[in-house]
C-alpha atoms as an extended CHARMM CRD file, in Angstrom:
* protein
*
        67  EXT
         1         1  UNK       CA            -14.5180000000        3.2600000000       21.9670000000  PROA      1               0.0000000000
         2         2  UNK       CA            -15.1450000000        3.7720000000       18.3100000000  PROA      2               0.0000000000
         3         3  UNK       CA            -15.2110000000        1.0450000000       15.9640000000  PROA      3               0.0000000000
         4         4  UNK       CA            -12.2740000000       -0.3530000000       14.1090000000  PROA      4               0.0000000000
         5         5  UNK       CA            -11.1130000000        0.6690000000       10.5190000000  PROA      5               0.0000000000
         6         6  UNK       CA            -10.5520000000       -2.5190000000        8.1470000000  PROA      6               0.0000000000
         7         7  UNK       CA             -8.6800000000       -2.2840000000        4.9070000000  PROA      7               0.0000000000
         8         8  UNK       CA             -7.9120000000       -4.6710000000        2.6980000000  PROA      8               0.0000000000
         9         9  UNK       CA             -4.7570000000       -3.4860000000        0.3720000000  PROA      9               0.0000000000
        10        10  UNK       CA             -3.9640000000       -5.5500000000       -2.7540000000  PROA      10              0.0000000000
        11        11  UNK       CA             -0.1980000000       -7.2760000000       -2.7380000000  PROA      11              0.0000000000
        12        12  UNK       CA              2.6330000000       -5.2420000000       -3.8470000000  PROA      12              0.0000000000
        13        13  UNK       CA              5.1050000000       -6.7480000000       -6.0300000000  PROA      13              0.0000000000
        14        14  UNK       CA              8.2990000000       -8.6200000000       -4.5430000000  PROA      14              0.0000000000
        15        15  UNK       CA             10.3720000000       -6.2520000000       -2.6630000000  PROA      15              0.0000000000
        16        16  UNK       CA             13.7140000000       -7.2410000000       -4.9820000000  PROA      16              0.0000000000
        17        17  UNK       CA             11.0200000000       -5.9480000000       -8.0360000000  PROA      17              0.0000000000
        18        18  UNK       CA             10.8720000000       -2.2460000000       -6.7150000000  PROA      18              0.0000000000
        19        19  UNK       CA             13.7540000000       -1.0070000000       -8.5030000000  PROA      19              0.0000000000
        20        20  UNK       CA             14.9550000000       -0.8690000000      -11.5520000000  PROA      20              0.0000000000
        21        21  UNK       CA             18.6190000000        0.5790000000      -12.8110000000  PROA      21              0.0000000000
        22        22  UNK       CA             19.8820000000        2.5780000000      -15.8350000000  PROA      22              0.0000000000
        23        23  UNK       CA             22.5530000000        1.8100000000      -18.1430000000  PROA      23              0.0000000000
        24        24  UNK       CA             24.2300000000        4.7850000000      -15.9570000000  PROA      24              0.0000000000
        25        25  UNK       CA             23.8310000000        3.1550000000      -12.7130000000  PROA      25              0.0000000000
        26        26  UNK       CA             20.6300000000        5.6360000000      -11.7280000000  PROA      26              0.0000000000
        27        27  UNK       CA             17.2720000000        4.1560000000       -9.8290000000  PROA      27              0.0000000000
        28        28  UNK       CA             13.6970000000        4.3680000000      -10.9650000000  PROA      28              0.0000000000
        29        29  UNK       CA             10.8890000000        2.5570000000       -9.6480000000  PROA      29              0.0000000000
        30        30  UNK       CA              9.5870000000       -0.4640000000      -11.7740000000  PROA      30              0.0000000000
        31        31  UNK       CA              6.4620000000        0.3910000000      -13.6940000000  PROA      31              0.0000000000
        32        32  UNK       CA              4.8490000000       -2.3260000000      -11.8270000000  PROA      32              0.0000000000
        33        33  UNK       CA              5.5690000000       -0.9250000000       -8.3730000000  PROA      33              0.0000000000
        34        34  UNK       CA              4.5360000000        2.7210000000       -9.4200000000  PROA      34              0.0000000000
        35        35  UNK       CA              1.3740000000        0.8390000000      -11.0780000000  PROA      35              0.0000000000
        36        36  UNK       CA              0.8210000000       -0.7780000000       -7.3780000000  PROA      36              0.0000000000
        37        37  UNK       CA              1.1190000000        2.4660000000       -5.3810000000  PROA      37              0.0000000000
        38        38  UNK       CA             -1.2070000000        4.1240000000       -7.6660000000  PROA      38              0.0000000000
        39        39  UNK       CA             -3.9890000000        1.3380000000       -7.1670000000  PROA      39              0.0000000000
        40        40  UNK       CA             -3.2080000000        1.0840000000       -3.6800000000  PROA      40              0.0000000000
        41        41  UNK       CA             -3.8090000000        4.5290000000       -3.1020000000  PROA      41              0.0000000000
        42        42  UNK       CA             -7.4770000000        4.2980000000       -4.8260000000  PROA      42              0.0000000000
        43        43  UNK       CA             -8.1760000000        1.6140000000       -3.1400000000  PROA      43              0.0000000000
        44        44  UNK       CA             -7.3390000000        3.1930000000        0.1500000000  PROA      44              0.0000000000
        45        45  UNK       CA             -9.0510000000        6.1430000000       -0.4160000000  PROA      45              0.0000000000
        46        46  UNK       CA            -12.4710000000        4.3870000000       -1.7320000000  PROA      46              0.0000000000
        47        47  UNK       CA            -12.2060000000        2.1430000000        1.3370000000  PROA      47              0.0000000000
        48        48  UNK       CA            -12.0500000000        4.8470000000        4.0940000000  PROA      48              0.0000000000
        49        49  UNK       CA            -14.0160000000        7.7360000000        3.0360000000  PROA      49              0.0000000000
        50        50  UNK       CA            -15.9460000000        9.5980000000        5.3540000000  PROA      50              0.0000000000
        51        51  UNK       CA            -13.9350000000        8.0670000000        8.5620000000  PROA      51              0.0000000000
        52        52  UNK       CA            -11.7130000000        9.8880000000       10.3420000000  PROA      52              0.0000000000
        53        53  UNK       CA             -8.9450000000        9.1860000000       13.3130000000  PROA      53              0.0000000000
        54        54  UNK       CA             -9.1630000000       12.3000000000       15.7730000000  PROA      54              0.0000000000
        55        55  UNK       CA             -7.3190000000       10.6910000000       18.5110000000  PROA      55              0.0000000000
        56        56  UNK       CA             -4.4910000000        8.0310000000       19.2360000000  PROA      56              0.0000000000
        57        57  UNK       CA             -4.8900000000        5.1520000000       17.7150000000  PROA      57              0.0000000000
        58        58  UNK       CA             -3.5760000000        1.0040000000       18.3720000000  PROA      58              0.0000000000
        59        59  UNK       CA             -2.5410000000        0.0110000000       14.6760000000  PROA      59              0.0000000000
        60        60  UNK       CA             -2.9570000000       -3.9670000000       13.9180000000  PROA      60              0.0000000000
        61        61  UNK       CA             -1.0950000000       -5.4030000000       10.8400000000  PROA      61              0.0000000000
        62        62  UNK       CA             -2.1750000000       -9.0310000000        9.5200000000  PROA      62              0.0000000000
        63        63  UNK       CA             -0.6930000000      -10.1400000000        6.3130000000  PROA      63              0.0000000000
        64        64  UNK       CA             -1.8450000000      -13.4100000000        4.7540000000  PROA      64              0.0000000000
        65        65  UNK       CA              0.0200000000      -14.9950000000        1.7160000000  PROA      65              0.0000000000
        66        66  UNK       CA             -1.8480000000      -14.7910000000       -1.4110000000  PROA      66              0.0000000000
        67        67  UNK       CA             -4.2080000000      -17.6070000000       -2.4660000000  PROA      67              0.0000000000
């Protein structure tokens, strides 16, 4: 058995926060959010390069509240 993969991701903003509306009624995602998924993917990517999953996997979620 390989070892595990740990990540720690930083906290996304509140889920009611994701959106924001137009004066026409249209959707775009808050500059915050898009802010978030652009750090989250660096931080992802800096946190498992080089490892690889070749085979099935067993996936463990913990989520803590902030500090």
């Amino acid at each position: 058995m390989s070892s595990p993969i740990k990540v720690t991701m930083p906290l996304p903003p509140s889920v009611n926060r994701l959106w924001n509306t137009t004066r026409s009624g249209g959707m775009y995602r808050n500059p915050k959010y898009q802010a978030w998924r652009e750090q989250a993917a660096w931080v992802l990517a800096s946190q498992i390069k080089g490892k690889r999953v070749t085979k099935f996997y067993s996936l463990t979620l913990r989520a803590t509240a902030p500090d």
